[in-house]
C-alpha positions as a printed NumPy array, in Angstrom:
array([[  0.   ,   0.   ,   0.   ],
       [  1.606,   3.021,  -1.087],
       [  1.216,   5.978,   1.211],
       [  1.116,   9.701,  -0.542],
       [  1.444,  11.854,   2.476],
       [  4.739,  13.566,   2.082],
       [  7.003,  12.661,   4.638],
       [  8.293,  15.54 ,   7.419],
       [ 11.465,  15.394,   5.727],
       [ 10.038,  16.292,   2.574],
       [  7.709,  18.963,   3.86 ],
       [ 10.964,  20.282,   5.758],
       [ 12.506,  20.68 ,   1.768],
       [  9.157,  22.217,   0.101],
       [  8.882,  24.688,   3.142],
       [ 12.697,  25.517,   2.999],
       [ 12.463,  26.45 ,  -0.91 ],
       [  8.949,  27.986,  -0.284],
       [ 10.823,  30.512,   2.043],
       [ 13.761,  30.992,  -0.035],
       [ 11.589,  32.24 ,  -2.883],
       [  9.625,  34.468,  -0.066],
       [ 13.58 ,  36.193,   0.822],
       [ 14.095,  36.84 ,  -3.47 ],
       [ 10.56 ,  38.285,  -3.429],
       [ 10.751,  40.336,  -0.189],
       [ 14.304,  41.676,  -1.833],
       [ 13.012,  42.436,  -4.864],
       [  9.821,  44.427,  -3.587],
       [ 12.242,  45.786,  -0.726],
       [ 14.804,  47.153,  -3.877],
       [ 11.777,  48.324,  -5.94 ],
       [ 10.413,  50.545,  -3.278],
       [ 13.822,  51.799,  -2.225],
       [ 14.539,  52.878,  -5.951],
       [ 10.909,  54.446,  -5.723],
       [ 11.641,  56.297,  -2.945],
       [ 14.829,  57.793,  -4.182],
       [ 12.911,  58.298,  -7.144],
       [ 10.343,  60.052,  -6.119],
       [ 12.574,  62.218,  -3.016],
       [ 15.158,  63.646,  -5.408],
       [ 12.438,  64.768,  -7.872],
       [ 11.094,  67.736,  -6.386],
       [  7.236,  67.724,  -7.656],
       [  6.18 ,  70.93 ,  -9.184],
       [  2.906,  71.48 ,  -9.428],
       [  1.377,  74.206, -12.174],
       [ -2.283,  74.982, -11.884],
       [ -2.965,  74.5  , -15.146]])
């Protein structure tokens, strides 16, 4: 009888990559805003009433 609940060991592995690709994400949003935020700070916003 073959049993297809993954094992701890392999939940352990698919939670470990899971979170891996979480830290790449979290960097990449993290850069993103960061290079918004200069973006928008060393653009001084003039406004014409147009």
């Amino acid at each position: 009888m073959e049993n297809e609940t993954p094992t701890l060991e392999e939940r352990v592995e698919a939670l470990e990559a899971a979170v891996e690709e979480q830290k790449t994400h979290t960097h990449t949003v993290r850069a993103f805003n960061q290079a918004m935020q200069i973006r928008t700070t060393s653009e001084p916003v003039v406004e014409d009433g147009d």
